[in-house]
C-alpha positions as CSV (number, residue, x, y, z in Angstrom):
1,X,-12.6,-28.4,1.1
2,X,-10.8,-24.9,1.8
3,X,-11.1,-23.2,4.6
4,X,-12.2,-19.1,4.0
5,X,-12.4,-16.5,6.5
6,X,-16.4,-15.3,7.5
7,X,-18.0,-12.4,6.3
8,X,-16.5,-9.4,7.5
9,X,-16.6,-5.4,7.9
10,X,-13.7,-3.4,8.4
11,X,-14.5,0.3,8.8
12,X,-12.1,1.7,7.0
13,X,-12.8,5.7,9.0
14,X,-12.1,4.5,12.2
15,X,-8.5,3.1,11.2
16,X,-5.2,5.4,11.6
17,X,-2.9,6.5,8.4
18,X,0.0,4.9,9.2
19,X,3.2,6.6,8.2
20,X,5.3,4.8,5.3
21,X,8.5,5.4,5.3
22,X,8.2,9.8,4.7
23,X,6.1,12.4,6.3
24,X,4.2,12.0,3.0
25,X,2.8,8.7,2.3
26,X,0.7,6.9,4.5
27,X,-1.4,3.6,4.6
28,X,-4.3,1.8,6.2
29,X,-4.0,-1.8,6.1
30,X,-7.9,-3.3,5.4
31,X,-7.0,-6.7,5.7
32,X,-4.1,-8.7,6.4
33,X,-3.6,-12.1,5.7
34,X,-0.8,-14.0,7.7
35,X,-1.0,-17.5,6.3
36,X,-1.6,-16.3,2.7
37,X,0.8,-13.4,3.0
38,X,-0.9,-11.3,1.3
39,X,-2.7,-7.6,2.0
40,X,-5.1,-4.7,0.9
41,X,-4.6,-1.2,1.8
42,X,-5.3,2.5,0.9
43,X,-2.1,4.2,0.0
44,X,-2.5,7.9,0.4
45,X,0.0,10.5,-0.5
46,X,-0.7,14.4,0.4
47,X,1.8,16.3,-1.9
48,X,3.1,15.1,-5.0
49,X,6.1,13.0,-4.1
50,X,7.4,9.2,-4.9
51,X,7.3,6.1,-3.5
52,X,10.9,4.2,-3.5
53,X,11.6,2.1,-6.8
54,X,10.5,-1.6,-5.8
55,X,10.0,-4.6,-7.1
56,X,7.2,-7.4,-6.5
57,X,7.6,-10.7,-6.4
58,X,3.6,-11.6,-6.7
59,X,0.9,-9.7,-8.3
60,X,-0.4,-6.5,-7.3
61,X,-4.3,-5.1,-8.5
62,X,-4.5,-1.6,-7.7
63,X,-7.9,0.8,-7.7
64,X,-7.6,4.6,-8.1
65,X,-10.2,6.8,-6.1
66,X,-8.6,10.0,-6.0
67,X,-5.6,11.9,-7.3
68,X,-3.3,11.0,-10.6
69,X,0.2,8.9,-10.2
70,X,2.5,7.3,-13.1
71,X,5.3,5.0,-13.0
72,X,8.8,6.4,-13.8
73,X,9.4,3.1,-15.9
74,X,5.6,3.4,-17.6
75,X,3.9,5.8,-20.2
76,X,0.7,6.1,-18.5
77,X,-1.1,7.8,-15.6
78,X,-3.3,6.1,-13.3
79,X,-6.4,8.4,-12.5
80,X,-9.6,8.0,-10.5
81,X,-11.8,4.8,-12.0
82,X,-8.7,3.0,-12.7
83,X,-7.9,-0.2,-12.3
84,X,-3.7,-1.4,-12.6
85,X,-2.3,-4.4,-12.9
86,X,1.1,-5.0,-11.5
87,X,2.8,-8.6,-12.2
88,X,5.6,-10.3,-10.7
89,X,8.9,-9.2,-11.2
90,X,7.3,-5.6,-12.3
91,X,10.0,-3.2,-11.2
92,X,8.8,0.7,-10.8
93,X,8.5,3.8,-9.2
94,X,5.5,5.4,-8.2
95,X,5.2,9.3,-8.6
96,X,1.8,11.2,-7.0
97,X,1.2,14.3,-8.7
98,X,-1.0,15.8,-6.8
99,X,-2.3,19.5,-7.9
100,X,-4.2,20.4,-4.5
101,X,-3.2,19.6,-0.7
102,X,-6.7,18.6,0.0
103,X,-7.5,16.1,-2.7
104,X,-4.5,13.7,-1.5
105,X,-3.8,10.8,-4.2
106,X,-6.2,7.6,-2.7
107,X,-5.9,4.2,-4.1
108,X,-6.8,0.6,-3.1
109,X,-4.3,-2.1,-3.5
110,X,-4.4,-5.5,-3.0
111,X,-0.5,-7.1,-2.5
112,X,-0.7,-10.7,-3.5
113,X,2.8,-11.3,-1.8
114,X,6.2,-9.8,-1.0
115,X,7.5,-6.4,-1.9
116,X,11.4,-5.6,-2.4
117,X,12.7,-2.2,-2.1
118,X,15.4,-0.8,-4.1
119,X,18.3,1.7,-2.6
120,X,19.6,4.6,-5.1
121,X,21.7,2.1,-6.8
122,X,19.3,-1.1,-7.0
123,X,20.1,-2.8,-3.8
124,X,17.9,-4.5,-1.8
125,X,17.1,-1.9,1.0
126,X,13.9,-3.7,2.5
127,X,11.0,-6.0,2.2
128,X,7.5,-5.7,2.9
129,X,5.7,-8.6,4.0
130,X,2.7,-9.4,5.5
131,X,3.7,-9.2,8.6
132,X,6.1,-6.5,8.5
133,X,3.3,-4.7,7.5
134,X,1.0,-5.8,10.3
135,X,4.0,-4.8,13.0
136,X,4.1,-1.6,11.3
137,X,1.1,-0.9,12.0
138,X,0.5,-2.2,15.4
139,X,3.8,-0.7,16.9
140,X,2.3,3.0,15.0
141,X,-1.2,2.0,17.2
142,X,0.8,1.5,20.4
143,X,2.9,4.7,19.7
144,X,-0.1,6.9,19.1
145,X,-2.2,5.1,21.9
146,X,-4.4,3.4,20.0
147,X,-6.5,-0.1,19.7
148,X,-5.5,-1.9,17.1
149,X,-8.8,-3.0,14.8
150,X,-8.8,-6.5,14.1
151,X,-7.5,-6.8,10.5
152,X,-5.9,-9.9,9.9
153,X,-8.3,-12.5,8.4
């Protein structure tokens, strides 16, 4: 029989946006799950701007509920109602293009696994993981002062 987590409520107001690597992306992690290694977060960017080039290495489902953003590498631009499908090995760079300050790009995505980060000239600069993404944002809460909701489930 497998073993699920209970029903549960995450109130996604009363969690921080966590910085992500420039003062113009940020993230709350929803959920966090350690022994899967796999996540859901908002991604929010404020000003149009891009997120590194990065690869994943397990499927990615992502839900747009505010703001436009393409990929370099794709023909297409993901607006609000849409749903994208990223699968492993996709390679790509996301680009916000966000008209007004106040209507940041928002969208939900659910990580299925790891997330490999690409320096200027393809190198492996970093991975995201589970729980490099849970330590991000716990050391951010103990920085800014502030009790960490309990999101891993």
């Amino acid at each position: 029989m497998t073993e699920h987590a209970p029903d549960f409520l995450v109130q996604t107001a009363d969690l921080p946006w966590v910085p992500q690597g420039s003062n113009n992306v940020w993230f709350k992690p929803i959920r966090i799950n350690l022994k899967k290694g796999t996540w859901v977060n908002l991604l929010k960017v404020a000003r149009s701007g891009v997120v590194n080039r990065h690869r994943h290495l397990a499927e990615v489902e992502g839900w747009v509920l505010q703001g436009k953003w393409h990929y370099i590498e794709h023909d297409w631009q993901a607006s609000p109602g849409a749903y994208v499908y990223e699968p492993p090995g996709d390679v790509h760079t996301l680009v916000a293009d966000v008209e007004d300050e106040s209507q940041p790009m928002l969208t939900l995505f659910s990580i299925h696994g790891p997330i490999e980060y690409m320096d200027a000239d393809g190198n492996l600069a970093y991975v995201e993981t589970a729980e490099t993404k849970l330590k991000r944002y716990t050391d951010y809460c103990k920085e800014a002062g502030i009790e960490p909701a309990d999101i891993v489930f």
